[in-house]
Structure formats: C-alpha cells, structure tokens
C-alpha positions in Angstrom: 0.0 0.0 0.0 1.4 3.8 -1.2 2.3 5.6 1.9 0.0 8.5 3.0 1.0 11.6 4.2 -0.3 12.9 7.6 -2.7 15.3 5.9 -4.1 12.6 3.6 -4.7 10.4 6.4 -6.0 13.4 7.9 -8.6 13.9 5.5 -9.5 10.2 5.9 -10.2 10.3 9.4 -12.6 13.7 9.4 -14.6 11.9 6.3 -15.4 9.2 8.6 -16.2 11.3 10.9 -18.7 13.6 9.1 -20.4 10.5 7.6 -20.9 9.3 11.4 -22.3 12.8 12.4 -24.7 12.2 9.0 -25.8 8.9 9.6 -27.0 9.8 13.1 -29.4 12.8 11.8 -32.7 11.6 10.2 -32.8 12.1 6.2 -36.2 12.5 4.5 -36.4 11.2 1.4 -38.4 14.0 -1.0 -38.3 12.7 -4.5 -40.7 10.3 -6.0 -40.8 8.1 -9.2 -43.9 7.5 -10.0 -43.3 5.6 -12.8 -41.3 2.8 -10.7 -42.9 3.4 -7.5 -39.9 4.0 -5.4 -38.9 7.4 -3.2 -35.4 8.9 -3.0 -32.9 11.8 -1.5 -33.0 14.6 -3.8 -29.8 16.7 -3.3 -31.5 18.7 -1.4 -32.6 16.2 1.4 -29.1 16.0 2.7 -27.0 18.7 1.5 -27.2 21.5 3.6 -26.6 18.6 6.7 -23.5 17.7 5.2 -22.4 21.5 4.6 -22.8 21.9 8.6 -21.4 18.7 9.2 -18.4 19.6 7.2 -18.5 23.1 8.9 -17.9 21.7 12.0 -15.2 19.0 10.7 -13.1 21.5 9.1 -13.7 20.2 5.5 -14.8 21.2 2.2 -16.9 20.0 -0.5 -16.1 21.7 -4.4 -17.9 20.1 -7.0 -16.4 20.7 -11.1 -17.3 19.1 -14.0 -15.4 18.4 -17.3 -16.8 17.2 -20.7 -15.6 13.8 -19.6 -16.1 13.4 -15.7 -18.0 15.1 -13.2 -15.0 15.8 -9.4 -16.2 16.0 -6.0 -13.1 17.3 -4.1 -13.2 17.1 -0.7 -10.1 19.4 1.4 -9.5 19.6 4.9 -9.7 23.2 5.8 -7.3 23.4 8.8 -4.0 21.1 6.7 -4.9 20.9 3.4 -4.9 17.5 2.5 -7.7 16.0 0.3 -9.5 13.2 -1.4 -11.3 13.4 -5.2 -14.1 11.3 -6.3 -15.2 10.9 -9.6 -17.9 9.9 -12.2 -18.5 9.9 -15.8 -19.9 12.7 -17.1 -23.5 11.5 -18.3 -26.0 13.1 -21.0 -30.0 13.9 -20.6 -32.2 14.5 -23.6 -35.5 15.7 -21.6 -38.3 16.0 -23.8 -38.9 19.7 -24.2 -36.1 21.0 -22.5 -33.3 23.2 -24.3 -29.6 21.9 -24.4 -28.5 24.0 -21.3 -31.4 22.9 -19.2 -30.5 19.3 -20.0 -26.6 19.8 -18.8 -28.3 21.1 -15.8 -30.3 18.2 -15.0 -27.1 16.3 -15.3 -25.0 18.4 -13.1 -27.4 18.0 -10.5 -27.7 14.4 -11.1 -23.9 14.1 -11.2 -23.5 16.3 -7.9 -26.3 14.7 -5.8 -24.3 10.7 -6.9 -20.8 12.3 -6.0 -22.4 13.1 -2.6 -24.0 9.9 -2.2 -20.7 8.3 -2.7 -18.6 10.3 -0.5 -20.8 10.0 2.2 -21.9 6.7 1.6 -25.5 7.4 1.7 -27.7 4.0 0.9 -30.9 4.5 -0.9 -32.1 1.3 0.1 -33.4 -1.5 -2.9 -34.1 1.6 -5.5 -32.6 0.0 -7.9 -34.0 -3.5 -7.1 -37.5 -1.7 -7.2 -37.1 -0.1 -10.6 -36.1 -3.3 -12.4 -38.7 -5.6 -10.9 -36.3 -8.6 -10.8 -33.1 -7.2 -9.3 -30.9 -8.0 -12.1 -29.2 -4.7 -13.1 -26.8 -5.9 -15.9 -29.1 -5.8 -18.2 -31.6 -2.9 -18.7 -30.4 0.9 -18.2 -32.7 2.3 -15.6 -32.0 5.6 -16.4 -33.3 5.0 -19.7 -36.2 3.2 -18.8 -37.4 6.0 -16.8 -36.6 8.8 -19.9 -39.4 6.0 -21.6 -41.8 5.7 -19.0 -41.8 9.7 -19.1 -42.4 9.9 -22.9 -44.7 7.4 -22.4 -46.7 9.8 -20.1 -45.7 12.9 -22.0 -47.3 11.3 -25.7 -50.0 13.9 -26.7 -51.3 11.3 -29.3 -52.6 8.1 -29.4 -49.9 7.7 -32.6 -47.2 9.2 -30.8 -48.2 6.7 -27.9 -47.8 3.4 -30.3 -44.5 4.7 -31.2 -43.0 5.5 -27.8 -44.6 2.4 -26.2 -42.7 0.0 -29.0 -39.6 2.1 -28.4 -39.7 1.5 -24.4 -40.9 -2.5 -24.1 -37.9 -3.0 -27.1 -35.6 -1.3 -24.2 -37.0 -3.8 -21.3 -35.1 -6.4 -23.0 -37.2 -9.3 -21.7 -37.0 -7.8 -18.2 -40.6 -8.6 -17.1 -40.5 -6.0 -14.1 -39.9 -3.9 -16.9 -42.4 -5.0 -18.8 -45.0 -4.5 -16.8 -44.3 -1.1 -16.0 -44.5 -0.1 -19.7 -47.6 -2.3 -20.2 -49.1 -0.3 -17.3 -47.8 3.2 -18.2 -49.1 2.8 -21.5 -52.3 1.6 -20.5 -52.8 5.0 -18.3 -51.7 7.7 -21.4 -54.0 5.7 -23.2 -57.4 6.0 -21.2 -56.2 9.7 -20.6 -56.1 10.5 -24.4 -59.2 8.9 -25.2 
C-alpha cells in the first residue's frame, strides 16, 4: 500500500467522521418516481446537513465538471490535504427542455451521486425496485425511466404506439420492466381517449 502523508490520512479520518455525524441525523427522502414506484434523496434532502457537518469538521466540499467526468473534491480546511471522487460525465435528452437545461439536470444528477458516494449514503433496494427482478446488468434504468416519461408525455394516441414499442424493445425481456410499460401505456392511453 502507497504511503499516505499525515494530511491525507488526515482527511480520511474527518470523512469518517462527518459520515458518522450524518448517519445519526434523520434524512427525508423528498423525490418520487412515479413511474417505478420508489422514493429517494433529492440533493437537497441532505446537502445542507452535510455542509454543517463539514463546517464543524473543518472540510470542504467543491464540485467541477469536465466534458468527460464530473469531481467531487473534498479538502480539509485546517491542513490541506484531500480526497477526489469521480464519475463519468453522463448526458439527458429531456423531452422539451433546451440543451443547457439538459446539462443542468445532469449536473445536479452528477453532484447529488458524488455526494451519495462520499458520504456513503444507501438508498435502500431503489434500484431493485425499478427493475422488478433485481438483475441490473441488463436494462439501463435511467433509460427506462426517460421511456416511462415519454410514455406519459405522448400527446397522441400515434405518438403513444410509437414511444410504447420504443420502451418494451428497451426492457429487454425484463418482465418487471415490462410491466411497468404495459401499465404506463395503458394509463396515457385512457387519458387521451
């Protein structure tokens, strides 16, 4: 193992601490897919506890973004050291929004995961939820959930054939999946007729 120097280790040690201090304060979660039927923490939910949690640790949170990866760089305040996570840099395309509103919706996305990982906050079976069968090797839930919302958004009955072939193609023969389409579908339908 590399050597660290004080001020890594430093670092390290206040981490842990602040994701102690957060784990003992209670989290609500205010976002809701209604399309899979599961709640979660919005960035909001926990990041202004984490900026007084950091306060009182002596660290830092800075969040930048590249075309290629989105950084979450956290520095101890009092000795400088530090530790940089990272993620790929995704894309959006949200039906009706312009491009820059779409970066935005990644940037929040990306900065809300960074956060999750660094403080280890677990969003319990979300992801197990979405898919309806737990395997998660297969279908993109992201994805699914852009089809489930233009399965909602279809202002036609035509534009609703289309979108729905589109999204049970994605579920590749994930039946959770599936069913979720078959359902989504069958509510834009009775709505637009």
């Amino acid at each position: 193992m590399k050597e660290q120097s004080k001020e890594n280790l430093e670092v390290y040690v206040k981490l842990a601490v602040a994701r102690s201090k957060l784990r003992s304060k209670v989290l609500k979660k205010s976002g809701q897919n209604k399309f899979a039927g599961y709640n979660y923490f919005e960035l909001g939910d926990f990041l202004h506890p984490i900026m007084e949690i950091f306060d009182e640790v002596g660290l830092i949170g800075i969040v930048s973004f590249t075309k290629e990866q989105a950084e979450l760089r956290i520095v101890d305040t009092e000795i400088g050291g530090e530790i940089v996570i990272t993620s790929p840099f995704g894309s959006a395309a949200l039906k009706g929004c312009h491009e820059v509103q779409n970066i935005g919706a990644v940037e929040t996305y990306q900065r809300r995961y960074l956060w999750v990982t660094a403080m280890e906050i677990v969003e319990h079976d979300a992801l197990d939820s979405t898919t309806g069968s737990g395997n998660i090797e297969t279908v993109d839930v992201g994805l699914m959930i852009d089809h489930l919302a233009a399965i909602e958004a279809a202002s036609t009955l035509e534009e609703l054939k289309n979108v729905y072939g589109t999204a049970y193609a994605a579920c590749d023969g994930d039946k959770g999946w599936q069913k979720k389409v078959i359902d989504a579908k069958e509510k834009r339908k009775g709505a637009l007729k």
